[in-house]
C-alpha positions as a Markdown table, in Angstrom:
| # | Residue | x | y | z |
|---|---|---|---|---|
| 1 | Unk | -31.5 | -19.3 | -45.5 |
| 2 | Unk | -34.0 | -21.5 | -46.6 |
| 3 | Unk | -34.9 | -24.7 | -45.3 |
| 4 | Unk | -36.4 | -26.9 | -48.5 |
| 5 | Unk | -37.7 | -27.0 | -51.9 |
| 6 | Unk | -39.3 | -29.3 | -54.1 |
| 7 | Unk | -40.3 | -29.9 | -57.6 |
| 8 | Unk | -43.0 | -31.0 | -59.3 |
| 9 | Unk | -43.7 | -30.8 | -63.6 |
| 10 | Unk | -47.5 | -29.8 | -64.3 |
| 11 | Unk | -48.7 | -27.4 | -61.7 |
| 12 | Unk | -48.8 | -23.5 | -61.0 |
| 13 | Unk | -50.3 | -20.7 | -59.9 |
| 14 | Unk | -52.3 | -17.2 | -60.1 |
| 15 | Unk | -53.0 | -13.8 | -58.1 |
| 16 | Unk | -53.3 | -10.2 | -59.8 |
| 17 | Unk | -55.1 | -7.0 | -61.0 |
| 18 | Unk | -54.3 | -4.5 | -64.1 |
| 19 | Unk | -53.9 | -3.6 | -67.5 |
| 20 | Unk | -51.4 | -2.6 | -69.9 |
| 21 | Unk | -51.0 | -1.1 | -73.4 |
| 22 | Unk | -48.1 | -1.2 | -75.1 |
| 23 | Unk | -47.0 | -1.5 | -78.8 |
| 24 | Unk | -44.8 | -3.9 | -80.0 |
| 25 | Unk | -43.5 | -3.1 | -83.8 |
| 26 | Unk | -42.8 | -5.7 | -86.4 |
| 27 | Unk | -40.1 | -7.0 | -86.4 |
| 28 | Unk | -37.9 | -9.5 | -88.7 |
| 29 | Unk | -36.3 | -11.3 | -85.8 |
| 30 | Unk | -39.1 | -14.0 | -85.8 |
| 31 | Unk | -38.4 | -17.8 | -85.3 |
| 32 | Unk | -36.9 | -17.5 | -81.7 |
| 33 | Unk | -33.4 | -15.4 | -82.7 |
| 34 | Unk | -34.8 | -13.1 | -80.6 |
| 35 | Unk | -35.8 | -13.4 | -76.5 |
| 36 | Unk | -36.9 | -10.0 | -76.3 |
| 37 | Unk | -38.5 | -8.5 | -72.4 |
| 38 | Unk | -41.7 | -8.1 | -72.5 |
| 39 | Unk | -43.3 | -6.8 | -69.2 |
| 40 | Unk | -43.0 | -7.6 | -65.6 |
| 41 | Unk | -45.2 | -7.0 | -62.5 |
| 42 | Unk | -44.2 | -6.1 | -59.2 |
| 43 | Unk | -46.7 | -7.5 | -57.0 |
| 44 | Unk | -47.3 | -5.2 | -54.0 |
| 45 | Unk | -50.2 | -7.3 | -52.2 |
| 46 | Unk | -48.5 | -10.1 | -51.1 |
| 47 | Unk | -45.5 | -8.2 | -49.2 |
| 48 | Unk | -42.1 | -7.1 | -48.7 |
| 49 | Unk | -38.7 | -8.3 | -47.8 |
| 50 | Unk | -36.0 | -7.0 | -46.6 |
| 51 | Unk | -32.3 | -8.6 | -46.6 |
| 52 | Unk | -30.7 | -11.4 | -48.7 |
| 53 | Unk | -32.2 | -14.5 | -47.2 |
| 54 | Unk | -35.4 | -14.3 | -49.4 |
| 55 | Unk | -33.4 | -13.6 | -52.3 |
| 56 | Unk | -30.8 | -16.4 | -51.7 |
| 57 | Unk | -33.8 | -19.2 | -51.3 |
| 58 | Unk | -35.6 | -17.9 | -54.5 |
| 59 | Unk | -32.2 | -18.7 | -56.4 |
| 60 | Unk | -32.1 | -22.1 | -54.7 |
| 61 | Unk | -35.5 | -23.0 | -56.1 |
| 62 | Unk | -35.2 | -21.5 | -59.3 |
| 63 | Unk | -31.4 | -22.9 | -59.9 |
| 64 | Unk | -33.4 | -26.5 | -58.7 |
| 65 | Unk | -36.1 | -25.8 | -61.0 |
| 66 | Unk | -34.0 | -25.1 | -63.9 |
| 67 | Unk | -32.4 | -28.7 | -64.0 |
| 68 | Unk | -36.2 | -29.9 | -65.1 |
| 69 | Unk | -36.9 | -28.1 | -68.1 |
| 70 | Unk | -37.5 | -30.6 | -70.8 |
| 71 | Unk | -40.6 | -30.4 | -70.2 |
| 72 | Unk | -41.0 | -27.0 | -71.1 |
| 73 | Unk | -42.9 | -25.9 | -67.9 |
| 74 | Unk | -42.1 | -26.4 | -64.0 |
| 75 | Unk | -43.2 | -25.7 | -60.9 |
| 76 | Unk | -41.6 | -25.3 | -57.4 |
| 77 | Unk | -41.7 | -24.6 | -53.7 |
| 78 | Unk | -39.7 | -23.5 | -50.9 |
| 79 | Unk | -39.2 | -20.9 | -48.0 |
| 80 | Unk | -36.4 | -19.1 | -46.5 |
| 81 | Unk | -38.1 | -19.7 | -43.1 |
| 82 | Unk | -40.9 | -17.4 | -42.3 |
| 83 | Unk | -41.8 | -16.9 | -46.1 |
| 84 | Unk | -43.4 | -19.7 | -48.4 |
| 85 | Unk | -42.1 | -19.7 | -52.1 |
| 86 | Unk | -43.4 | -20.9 | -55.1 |
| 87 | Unk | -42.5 | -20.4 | -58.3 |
| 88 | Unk | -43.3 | -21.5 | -61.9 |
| 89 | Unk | -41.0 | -21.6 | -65.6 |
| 90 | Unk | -43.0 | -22.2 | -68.5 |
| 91 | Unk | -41.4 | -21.9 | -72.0 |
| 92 | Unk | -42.8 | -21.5 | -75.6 |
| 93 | Unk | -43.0 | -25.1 | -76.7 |
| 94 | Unk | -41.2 | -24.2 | -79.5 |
| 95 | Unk | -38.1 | -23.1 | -77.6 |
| 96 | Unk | -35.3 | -25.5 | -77.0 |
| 97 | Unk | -34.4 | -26.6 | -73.5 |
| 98 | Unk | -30.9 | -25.0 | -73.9 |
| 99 | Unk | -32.9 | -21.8 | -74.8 |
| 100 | Unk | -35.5 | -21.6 | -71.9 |
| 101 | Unk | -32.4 | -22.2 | -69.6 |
| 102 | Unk | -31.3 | -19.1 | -71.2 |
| 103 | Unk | -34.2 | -17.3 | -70.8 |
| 104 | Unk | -34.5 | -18.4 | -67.0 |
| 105 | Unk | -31.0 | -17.0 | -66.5 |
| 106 | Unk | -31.6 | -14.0 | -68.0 |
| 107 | Unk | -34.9 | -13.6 | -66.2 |
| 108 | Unk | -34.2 | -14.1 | -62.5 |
| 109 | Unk | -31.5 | -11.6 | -61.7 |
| 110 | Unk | -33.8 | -8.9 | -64.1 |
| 111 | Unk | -36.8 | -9.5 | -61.7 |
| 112 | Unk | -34.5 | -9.2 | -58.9 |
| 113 | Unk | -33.7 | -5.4 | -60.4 |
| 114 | Unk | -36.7 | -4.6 | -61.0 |
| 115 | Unk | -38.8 | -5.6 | -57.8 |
| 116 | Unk | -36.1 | -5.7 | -55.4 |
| 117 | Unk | -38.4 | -6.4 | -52.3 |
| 118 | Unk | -41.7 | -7.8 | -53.7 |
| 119 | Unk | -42.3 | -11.3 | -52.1 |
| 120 | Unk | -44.7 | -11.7 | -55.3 |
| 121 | Unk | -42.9 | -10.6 | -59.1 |
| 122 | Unk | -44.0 | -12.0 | -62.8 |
| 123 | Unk | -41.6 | -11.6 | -65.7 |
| 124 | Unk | -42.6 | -12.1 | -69.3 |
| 125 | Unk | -39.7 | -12.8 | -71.9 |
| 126 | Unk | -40.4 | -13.9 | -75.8 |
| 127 | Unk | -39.4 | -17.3 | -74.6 |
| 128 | Unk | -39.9 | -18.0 | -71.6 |
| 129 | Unk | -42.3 | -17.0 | -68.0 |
| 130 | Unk | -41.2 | -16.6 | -64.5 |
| 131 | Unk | -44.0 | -16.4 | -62.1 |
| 132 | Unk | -42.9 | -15.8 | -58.1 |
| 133 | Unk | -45.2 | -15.8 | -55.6 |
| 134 | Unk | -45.4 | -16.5 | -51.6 |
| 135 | Unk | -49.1 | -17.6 | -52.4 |
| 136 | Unk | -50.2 | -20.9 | -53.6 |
| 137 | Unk | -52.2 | -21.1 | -56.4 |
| 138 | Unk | -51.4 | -23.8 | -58.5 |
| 139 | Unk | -54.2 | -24.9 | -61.5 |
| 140 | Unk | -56.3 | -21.7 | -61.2 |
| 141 | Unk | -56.4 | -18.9 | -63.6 |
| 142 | Unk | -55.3 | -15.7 | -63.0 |
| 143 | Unk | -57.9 | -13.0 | -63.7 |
| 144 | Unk | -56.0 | -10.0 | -62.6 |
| 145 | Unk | -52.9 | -8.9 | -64.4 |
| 146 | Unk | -53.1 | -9.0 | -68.4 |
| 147 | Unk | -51.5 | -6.6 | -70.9 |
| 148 | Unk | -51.8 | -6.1 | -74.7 |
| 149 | Unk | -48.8 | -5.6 | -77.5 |
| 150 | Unk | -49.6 | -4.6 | -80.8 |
| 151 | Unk | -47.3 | -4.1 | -84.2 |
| 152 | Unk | -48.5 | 0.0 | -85.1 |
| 153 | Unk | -49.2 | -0.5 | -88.5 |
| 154 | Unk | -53.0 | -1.4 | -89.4 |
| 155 | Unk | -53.6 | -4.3 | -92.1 |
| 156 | Unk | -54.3 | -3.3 | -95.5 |
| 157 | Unk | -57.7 | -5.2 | -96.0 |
| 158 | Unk | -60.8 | -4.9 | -94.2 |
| 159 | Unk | -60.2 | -4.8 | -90.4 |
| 160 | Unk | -63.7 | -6.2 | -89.9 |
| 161 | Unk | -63.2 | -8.8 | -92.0 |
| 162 | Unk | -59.7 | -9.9 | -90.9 |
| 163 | Unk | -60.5 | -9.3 | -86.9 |
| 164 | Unk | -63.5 | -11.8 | -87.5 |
| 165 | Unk | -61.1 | -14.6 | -89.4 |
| 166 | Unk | -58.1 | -14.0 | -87.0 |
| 167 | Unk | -60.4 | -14.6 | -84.2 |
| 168 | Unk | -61.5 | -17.7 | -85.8 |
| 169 | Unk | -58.0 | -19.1 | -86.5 |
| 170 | Unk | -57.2 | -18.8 | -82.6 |
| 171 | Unk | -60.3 | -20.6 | -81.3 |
| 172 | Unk | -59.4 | -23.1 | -83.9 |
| 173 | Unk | -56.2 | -23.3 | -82.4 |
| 174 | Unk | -57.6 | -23.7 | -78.8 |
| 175 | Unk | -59.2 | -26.4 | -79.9 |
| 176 | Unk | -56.5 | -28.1 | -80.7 |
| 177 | Unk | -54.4 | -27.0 | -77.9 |
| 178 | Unk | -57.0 | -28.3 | -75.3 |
| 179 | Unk | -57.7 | -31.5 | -77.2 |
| 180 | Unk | -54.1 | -33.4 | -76.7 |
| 181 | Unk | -53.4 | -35.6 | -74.2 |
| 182 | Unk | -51.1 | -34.6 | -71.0 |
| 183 | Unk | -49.8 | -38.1 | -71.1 |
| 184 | Unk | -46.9 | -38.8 | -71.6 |
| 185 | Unk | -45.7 | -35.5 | -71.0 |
| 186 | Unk | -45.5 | -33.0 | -74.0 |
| 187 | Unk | -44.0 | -29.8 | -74.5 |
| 188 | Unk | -46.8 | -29.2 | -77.1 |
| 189 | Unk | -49.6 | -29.9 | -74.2 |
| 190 | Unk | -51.8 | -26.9 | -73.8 |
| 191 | Unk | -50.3 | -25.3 | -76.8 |
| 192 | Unk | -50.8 | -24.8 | -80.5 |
| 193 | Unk | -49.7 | -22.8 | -83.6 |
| 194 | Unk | -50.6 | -22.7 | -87.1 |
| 195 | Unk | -51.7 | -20.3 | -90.2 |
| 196 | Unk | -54.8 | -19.5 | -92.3 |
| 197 | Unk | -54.7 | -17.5 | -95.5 |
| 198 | Unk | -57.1 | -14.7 | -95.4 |
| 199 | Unk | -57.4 | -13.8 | -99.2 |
| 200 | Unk | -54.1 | -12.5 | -100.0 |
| 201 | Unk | -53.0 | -12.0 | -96.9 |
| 202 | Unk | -51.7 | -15.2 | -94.7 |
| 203 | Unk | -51.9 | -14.7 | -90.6 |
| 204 | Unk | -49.7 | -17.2 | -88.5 |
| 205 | Unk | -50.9 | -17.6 | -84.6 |
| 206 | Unk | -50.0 | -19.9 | -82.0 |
| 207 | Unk | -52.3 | -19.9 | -78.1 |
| 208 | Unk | -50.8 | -21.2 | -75.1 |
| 209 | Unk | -52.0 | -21.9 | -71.1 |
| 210 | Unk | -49.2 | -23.0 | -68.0 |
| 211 | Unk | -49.2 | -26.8 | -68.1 |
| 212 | Unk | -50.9 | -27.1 | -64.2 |
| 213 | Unk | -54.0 | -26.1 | -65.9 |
| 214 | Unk | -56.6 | -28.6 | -67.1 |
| 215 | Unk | -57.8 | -28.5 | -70.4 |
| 216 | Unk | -60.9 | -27.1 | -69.6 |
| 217 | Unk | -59.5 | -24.4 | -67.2 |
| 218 | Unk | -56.9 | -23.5 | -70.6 |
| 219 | Unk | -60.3 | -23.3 | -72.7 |
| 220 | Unk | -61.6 | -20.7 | -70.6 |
| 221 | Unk | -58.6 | -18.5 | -69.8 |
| 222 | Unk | -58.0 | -18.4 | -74.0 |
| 223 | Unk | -62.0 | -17.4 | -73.8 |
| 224 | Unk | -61.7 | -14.8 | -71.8 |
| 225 | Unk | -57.6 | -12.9 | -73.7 |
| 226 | Unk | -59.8 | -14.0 | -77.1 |
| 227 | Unk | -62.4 | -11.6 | -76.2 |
| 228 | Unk | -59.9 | -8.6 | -76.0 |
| 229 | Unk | -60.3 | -9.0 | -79.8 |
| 230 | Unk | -60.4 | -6.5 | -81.5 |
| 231 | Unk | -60.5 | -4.2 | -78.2 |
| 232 | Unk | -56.4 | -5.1 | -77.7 |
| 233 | Unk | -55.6 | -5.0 | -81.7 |
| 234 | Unk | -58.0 | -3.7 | -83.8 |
| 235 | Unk | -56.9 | -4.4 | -87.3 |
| 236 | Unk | -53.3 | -4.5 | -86.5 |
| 237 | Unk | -50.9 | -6.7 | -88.4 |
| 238 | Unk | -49.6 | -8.1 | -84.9 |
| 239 | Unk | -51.1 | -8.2 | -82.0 |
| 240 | Unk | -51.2 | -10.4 | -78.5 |
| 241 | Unk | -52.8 | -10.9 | -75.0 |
| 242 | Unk | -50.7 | -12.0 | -72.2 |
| 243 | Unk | -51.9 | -13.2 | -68.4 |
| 244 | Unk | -50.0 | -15.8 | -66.0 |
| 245 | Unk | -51.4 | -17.9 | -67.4 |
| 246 | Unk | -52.2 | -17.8 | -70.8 |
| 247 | Unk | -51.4 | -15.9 | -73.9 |
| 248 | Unk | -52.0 | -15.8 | -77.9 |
| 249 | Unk | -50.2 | -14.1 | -80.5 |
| 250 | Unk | -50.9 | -13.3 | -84.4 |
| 251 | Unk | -48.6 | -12.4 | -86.7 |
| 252 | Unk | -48.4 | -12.0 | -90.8 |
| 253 | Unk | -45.1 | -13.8 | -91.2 |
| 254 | Unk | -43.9 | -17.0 | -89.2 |
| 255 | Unk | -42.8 | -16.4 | -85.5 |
| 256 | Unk | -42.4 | -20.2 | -83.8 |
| 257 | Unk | -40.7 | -23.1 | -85.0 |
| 258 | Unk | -42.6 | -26.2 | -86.2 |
């Protein structure tokens, strides 16, 4: 059973170690109609459970933690005795509130499924992340666990050319992300999105970090997925680098909201 909880807005947390390839086809369901599963991680360092009581009290944080979404991004804590929990939501700025509840619903029982008796579990949806973990590690970066998706068909212009201008569109857009203000609060904090026209060809990208970062912690975790390029997506005409704790993502037609 567990004993308490608590909730706090711009914190989180980090632990991992591996890498995955996957593809990730176009697509015409951009703009958010879609909330499509993207990966999860069972994290077998920090432990097992057995029985319902862990279970139970990650539900009571999560259902807790889900009342405080406005924000876009939450973190929590609690225990069901023995075991310390902590837990973060972030959600894609662009995402309504009603739709990163959604995406939290979805997200918890599917990470239940899939790493039935890991104390430690990450989920990635389109819209939203569920990090669960019995360490604390709130405002680092996590270095360990990162994986690639990539639309299969290469762009029609010079890869070179186009890997060198995407590349500078997203530090562009990590400049603004890590330039605003975290007060007052804003769902666009640590986040940005935008488009560049490359000759005939016009890419649309968006970079994002968890909101416990600082600015300057967000500026080196988009370093380090940034320098996947063109290693994760040479060429491709989509492409993006996921970790806890940040992420970017190119496309060549319009995938967030403004």
């Amino acid at each position: 059973m567990m004993s308490s909880y608590s909730v706090t807005k711009p914190f989180v947390s980090v632990y991992v170690l591996a890498m995955v390839a996957l593809q990730f086809p176009h697509s015409v369901l951009s703009l958010n109609h879609t909330n499509a599963y993207l990966n999860h991680i069972c994290i077998k360092g920090e432990g097992t459970v057995k029985g319902n009581s862990y279970e139970e009290a990650v539900k009571g944080v999560i259902d807790h933690m889900s009342t405080y979404l406005g924000y876009g991004f939450v973190n929590g804590a609690g225990s069901d005795g023995p075991t310390k929990i902590y837990a973060k939501i972030q959600c894609r700025p662009d995402a309504s509130e009603s739709i990163c509840r959604s995406c939290i619903t979805t997200a918890l029982p599917e990470i239940r499924r899939k790493c039935p008796n890991n104390k430690g579990r990450i989920i990635w949806y389109d819209n939203c992340l569920l990090d669960i973990s019995s360490i604390y590690t709130l405002g680092k970066i996590d270095y360990r666990y990162i994986f690639y998706m990539y639309n299969s068909k290469d762009v029609s212009s010079n890869k070179m050319a186009f890997n060198k201008n995407t590349k500078a569109l997203l530090y562009e857009l990590k400049e603004k992300a890590t330039s605003k203000k975290e007060i007052p609060y804003r769902r666009d904090y640590l986040y940005a999105a935008g488009e560049e026209s490359l000759g005939t060809t016009k890419v649309y990208a968006m970079v994002q970090c968890t909101k416990d970062l600082s600015a300057k912690n967000c500026s080196v975790c988009l370093d380090w997925i940034m320098a996947k390029l063109p290693k994760c997506c040479n060429g491709k005409q989509g492409g993006r680098v996921l970790s806890p704790s940040c992420n970017f993502r190119y496309e060549l037609y319009p995938f967030v909201k403004t």
